[in-house]
PyMOL Python script that loads the backbone (N, CA, C, O; Angstrom):
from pymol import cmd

cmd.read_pdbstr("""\
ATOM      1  N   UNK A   1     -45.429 -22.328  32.796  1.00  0.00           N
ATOM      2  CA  UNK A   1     -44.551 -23.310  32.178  1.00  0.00           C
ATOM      3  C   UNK A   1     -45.198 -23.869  30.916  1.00  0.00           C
ATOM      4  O   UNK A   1     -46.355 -23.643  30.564  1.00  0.00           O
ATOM      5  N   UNK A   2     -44.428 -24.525  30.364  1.00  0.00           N
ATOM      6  CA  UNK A   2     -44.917 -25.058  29.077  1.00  0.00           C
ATOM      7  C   UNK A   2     -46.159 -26.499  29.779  1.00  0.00           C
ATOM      8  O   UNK A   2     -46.318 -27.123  30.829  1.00  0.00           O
ATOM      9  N   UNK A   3     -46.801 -26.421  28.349  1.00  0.00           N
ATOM     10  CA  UNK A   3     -48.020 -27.792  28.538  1.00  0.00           C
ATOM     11  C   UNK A   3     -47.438 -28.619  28.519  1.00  0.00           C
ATOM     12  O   UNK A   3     -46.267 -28.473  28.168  1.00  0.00           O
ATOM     13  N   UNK A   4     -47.966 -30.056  28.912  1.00  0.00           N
ATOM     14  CA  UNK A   4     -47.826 -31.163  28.487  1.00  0.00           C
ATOM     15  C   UNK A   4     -48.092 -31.679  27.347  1.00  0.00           C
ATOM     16  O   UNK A   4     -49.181 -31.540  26.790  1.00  0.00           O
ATOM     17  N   UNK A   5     -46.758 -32.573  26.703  1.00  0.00           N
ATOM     18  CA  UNK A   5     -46.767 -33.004  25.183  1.00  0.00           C
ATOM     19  C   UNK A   5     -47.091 -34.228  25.056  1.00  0.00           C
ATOM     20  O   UNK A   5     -46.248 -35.022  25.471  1.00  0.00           O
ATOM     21  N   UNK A   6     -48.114 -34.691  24.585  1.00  0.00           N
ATOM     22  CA  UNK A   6     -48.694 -36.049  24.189  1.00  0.00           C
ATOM     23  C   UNK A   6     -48.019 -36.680  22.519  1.00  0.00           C
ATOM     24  O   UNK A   6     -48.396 -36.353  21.394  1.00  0.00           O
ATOM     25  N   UNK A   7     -47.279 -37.346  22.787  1.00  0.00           N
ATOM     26  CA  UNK A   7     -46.976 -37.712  21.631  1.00  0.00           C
ATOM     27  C   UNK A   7     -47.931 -39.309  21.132  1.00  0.00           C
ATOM     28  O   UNK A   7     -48.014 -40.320  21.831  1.00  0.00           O
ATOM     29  N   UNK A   8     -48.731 -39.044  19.350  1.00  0.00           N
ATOM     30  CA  UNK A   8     -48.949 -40.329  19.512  1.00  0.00           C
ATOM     31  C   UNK A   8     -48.411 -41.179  18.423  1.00  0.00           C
ATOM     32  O   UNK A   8     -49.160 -41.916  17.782  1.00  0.00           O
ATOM     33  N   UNK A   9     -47.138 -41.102  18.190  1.00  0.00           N
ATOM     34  CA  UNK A   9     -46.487 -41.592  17.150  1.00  0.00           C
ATOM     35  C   UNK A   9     -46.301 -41.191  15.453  1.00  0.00           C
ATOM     36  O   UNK A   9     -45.603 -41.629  14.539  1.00  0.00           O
ATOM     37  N   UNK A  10     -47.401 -40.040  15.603  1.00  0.00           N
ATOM     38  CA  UNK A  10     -47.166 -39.518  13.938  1.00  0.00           C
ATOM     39  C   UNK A  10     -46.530 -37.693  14.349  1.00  0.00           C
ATOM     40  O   UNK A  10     -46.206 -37.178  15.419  1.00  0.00           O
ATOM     41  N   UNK A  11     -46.564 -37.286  13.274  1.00  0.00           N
ATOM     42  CA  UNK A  11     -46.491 -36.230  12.991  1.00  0.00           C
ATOM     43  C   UNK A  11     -47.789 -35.492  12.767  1.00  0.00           C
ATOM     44  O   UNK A  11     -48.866 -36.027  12.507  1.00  0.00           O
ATOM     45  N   UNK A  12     -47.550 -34.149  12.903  1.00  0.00           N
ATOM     46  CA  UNK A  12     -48.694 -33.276  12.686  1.00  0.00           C
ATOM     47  C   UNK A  12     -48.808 -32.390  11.292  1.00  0.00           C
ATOM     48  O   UNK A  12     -47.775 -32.039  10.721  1.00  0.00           O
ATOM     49  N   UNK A  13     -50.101 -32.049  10.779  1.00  0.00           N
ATOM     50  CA  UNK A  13     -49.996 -31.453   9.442  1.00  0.00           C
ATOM     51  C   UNK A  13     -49.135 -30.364   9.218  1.00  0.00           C
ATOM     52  O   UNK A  13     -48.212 -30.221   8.416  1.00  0.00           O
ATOM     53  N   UNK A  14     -49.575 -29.676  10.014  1.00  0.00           N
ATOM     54  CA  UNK A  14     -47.796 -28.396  10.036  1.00  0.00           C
ATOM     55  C   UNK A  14     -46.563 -29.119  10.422  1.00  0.00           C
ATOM     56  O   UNK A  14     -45.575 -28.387  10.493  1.00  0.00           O
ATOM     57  N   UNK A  15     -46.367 -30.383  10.690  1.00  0.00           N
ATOM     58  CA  UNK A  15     -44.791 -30.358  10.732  1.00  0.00           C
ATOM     59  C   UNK A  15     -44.652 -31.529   9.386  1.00  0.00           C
ATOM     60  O   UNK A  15     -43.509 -31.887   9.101  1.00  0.00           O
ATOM     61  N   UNK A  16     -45.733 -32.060   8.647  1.00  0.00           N
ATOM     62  CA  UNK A  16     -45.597 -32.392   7.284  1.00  0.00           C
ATOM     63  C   UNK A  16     -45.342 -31.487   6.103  1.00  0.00           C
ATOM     64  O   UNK A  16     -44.617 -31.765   5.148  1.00  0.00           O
ATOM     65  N   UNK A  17     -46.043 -30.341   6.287  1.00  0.00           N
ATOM     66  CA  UNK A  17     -45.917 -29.321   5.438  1.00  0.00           C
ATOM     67  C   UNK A  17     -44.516 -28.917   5.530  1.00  0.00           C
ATOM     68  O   UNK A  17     -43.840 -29.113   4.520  1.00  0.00           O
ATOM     69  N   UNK A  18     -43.914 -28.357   6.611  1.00  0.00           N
ATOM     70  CA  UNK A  18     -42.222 -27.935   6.765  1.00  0.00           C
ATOM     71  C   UNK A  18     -41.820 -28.717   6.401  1.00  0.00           C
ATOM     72  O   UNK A  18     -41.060 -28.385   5.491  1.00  0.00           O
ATOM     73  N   UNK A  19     -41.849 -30.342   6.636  1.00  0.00           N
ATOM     74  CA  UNK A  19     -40.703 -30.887   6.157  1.00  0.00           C
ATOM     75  C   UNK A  19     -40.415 -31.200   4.667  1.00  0.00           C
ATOM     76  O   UNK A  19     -39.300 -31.441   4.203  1.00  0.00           O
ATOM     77  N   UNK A  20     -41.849 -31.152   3.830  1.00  0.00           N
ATOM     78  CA  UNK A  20     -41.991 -31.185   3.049  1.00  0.00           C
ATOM     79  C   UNK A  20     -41.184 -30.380   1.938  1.00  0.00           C
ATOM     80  O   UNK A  20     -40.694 -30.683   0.850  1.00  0.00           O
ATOM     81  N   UNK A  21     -41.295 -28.783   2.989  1.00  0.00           N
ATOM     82  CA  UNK A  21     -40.832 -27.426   2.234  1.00  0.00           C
ATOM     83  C   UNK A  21     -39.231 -27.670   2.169  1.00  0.00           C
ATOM     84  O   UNK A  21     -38.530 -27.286   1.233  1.00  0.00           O
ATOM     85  N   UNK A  22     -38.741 -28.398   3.360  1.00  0.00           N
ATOM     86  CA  UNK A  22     -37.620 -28.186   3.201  1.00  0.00           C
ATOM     87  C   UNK A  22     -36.974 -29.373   2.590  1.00  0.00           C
ATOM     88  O   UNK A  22     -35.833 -29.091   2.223  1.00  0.00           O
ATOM     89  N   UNK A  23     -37.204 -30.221   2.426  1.00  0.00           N
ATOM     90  CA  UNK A  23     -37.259 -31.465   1.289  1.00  0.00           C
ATOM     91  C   UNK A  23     -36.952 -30.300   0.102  1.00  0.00           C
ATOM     92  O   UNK A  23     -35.866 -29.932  -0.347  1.00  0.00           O
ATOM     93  N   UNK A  24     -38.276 -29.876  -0.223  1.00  0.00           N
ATOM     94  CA  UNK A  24     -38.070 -29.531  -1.471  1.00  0.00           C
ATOM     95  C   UNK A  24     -36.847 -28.650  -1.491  1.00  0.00           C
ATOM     96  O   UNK A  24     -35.851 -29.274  -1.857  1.00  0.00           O
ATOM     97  N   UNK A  25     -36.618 -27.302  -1.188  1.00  0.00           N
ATOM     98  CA  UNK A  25     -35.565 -26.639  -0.917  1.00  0.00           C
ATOM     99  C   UNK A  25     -34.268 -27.434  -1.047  1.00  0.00           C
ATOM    100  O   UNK A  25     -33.233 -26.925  -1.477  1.00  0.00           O
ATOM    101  N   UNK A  26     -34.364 -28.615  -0.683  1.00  0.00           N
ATOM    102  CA  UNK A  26     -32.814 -29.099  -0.485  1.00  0.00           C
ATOM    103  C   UNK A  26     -32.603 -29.950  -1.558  1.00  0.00           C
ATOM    104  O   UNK A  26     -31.447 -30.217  -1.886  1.00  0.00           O
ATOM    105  N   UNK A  27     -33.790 -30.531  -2.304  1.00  0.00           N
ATOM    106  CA  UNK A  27     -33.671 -31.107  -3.845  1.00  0.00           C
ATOM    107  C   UNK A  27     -33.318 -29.802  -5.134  1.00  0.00           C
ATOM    108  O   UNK A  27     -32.651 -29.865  -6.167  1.00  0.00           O
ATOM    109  N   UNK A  28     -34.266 -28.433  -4.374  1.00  0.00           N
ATOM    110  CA  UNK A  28     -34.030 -27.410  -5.721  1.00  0.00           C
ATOM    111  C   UNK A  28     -32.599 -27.034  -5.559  1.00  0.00           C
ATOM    112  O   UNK A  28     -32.049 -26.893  -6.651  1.00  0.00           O
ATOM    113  N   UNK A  29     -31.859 -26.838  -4.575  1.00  0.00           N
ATOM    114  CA  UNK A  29     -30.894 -26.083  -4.400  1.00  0.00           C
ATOM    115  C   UNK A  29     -29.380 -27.287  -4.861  1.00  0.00           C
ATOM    116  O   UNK A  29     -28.321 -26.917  -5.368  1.00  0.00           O
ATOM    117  N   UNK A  30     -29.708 -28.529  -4.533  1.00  0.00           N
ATOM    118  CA  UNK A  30     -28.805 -29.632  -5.375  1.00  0.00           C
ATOM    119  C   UNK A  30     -28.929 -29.329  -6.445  1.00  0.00           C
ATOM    120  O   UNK A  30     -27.837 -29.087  -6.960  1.00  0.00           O
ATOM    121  N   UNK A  31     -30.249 -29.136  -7.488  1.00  0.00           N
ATOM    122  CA  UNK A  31     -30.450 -29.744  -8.565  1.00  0.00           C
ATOM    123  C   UNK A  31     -29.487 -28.605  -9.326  1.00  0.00           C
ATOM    124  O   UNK A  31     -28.600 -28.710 -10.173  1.00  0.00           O
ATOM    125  N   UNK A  32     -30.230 -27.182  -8.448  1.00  0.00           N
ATOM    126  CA  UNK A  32     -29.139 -26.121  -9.433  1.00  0.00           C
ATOM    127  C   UNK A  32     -27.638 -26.082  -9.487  1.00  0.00           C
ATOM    128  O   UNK A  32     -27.054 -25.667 -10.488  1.00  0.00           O
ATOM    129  N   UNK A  33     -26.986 -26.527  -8.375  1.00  0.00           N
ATOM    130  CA  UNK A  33     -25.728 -26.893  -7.782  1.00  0.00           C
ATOM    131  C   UNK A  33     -25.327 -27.367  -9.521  1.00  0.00           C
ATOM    132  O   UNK A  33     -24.679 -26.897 -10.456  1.00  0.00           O
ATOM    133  N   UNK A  34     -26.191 -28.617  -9.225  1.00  0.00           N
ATOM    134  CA  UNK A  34     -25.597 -29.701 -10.248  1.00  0.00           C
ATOM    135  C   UNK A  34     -25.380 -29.034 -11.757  1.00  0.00           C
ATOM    136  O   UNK A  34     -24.484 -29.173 -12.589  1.00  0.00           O
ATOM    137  N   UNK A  35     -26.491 -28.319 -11.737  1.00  0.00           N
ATOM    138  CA  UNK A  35     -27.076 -27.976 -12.815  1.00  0.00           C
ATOM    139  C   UNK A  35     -25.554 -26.825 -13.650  1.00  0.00           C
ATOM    140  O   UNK A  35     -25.059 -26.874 -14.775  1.00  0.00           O
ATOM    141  N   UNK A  36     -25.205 -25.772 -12.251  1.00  0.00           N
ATOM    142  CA  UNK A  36     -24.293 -25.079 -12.682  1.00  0.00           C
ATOM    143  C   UNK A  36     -23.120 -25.553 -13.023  1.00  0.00           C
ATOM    144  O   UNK A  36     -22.509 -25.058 -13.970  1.00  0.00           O
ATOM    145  N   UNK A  37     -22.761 -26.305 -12.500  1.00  0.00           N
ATOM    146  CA  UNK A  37     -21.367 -27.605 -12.115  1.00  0.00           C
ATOM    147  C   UNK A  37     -21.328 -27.848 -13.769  1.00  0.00           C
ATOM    148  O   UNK A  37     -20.260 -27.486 -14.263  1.00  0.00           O
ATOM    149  N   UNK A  38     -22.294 -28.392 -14.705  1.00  0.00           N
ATOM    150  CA  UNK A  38     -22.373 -29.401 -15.973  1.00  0.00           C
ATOM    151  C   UNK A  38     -22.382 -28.282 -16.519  1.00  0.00           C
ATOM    152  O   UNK A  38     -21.599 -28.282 -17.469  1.00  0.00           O
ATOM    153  N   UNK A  39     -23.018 -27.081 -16.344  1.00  0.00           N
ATOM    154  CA  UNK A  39     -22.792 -25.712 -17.188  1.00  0.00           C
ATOM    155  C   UNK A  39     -21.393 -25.311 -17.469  1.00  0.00           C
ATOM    156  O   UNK A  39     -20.883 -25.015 -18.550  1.00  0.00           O
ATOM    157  N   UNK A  40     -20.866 -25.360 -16.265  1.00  0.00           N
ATOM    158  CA  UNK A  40     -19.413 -24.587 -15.725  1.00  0.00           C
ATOM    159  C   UNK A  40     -18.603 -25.789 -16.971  1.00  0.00           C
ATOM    160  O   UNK A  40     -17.865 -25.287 -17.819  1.00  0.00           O
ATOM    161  N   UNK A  41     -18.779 -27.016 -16.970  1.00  0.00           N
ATOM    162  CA  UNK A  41     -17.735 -28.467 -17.093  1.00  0.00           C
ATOM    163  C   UNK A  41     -18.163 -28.007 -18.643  1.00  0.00           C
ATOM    164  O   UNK A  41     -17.065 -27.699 -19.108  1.00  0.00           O
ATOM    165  N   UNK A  42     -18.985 -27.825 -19.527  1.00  0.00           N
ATOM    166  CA  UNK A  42     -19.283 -27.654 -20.781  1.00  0.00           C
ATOM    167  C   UNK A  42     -18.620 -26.472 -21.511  1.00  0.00           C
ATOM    168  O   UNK A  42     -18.442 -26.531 -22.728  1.00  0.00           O
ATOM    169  N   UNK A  43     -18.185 -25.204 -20.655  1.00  0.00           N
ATOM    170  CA  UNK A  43     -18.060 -24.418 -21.531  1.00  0.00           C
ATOM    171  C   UNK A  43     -16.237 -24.441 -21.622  1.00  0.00           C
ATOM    172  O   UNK A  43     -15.545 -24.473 -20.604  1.00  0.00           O
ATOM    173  N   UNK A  44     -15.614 -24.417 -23.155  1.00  0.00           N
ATOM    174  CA  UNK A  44     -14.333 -24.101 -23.431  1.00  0.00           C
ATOM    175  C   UNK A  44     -13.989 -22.809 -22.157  1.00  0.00           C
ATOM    176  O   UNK A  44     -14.787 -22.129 -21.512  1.00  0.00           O
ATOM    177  N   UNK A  45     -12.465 -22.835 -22.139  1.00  0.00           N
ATOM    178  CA  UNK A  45     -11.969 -21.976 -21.427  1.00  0.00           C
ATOM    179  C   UNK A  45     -11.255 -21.309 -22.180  1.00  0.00           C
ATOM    180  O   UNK A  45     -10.548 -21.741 -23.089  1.00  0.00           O
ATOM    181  N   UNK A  46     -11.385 -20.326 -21.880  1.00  0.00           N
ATOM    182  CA  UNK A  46     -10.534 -18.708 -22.798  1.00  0.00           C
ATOM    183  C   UNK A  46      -9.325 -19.364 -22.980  1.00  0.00           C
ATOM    184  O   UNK A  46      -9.131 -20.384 -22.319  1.00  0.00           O
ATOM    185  N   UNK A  47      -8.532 -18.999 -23.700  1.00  0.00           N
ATOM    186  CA  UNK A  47      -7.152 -18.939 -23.613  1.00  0.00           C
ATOM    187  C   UNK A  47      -6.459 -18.064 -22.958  1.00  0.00           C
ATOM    188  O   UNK A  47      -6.740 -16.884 -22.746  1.00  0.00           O
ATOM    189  N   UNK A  48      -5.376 -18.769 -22.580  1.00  0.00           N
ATOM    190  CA  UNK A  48      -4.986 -18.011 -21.200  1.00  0.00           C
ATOM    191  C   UNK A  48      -3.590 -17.330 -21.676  1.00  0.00           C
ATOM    192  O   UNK A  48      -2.639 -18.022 -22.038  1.00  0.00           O
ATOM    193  N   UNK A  49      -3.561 -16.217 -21.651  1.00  0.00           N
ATOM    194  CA  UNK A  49      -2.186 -15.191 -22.325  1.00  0.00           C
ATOM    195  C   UNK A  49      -1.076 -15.088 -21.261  1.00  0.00           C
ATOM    196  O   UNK A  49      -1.484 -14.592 -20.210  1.00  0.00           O
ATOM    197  N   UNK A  50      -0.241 -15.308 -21.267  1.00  0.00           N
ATOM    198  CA  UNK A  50       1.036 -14.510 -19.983  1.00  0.00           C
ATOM    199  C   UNK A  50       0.798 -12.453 -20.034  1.00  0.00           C
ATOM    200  O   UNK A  50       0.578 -11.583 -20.876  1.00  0.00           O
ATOM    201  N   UNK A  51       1.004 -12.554 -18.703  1.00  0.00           N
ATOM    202  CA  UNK A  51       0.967 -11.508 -18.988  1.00  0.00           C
ATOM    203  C   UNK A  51       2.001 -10.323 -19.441  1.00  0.00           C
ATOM    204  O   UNK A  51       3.196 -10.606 -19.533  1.00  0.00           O
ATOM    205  N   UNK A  52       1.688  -9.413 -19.635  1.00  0.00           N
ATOM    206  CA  UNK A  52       2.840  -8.291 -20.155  1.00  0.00           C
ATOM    207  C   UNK A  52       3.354  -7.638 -19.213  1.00  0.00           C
ATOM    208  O   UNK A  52       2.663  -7.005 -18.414  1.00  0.00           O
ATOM    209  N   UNK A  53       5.150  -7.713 -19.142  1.00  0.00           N
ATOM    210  CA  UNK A  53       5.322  -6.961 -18.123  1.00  0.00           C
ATOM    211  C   UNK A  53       6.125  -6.167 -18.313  1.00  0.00           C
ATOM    212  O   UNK A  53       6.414  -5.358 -17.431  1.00  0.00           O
TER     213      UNK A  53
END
""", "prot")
cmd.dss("prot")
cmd.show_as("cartoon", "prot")
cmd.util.cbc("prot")
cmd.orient("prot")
C-alpha cells in the first residue's frame, strides 16, 4: 500500500518548480492569445466582392 503522508504545511521543491512551470505556461499562452487578438483587431480587412454567379 501506499506510505504514510506527513504533511507540514508547505510545499515541496518539486511541487514549487511545477507550479511555477505552469504559472508560467498559462501567463505565455494568455499573453500570445492577447497578443494575436490586437494583431487580428489591427489589420484592415480585404474587401469583400459578391460573388459571381
Amino acid at each position: 500500500m501506499l506510505g504514510m503522508v506527513e504533511y507540514n504545511g508547505q510545499l515541496s521543491g518539486q511541487a514549487y518548480v511545477v507550479l511555477t512551470v505552469i504559472c508560467l505556461l498559462l501567463v505565455m499562452g494568455f499573453s500570445w492569445c492577447f497578443y494575436r487578438a490586437i494583431k487580428a483587431a489591427g489589420q484592415e480587412a480585404d474587401e469583400q466582392l459578391p460573388d459571381e454567379v
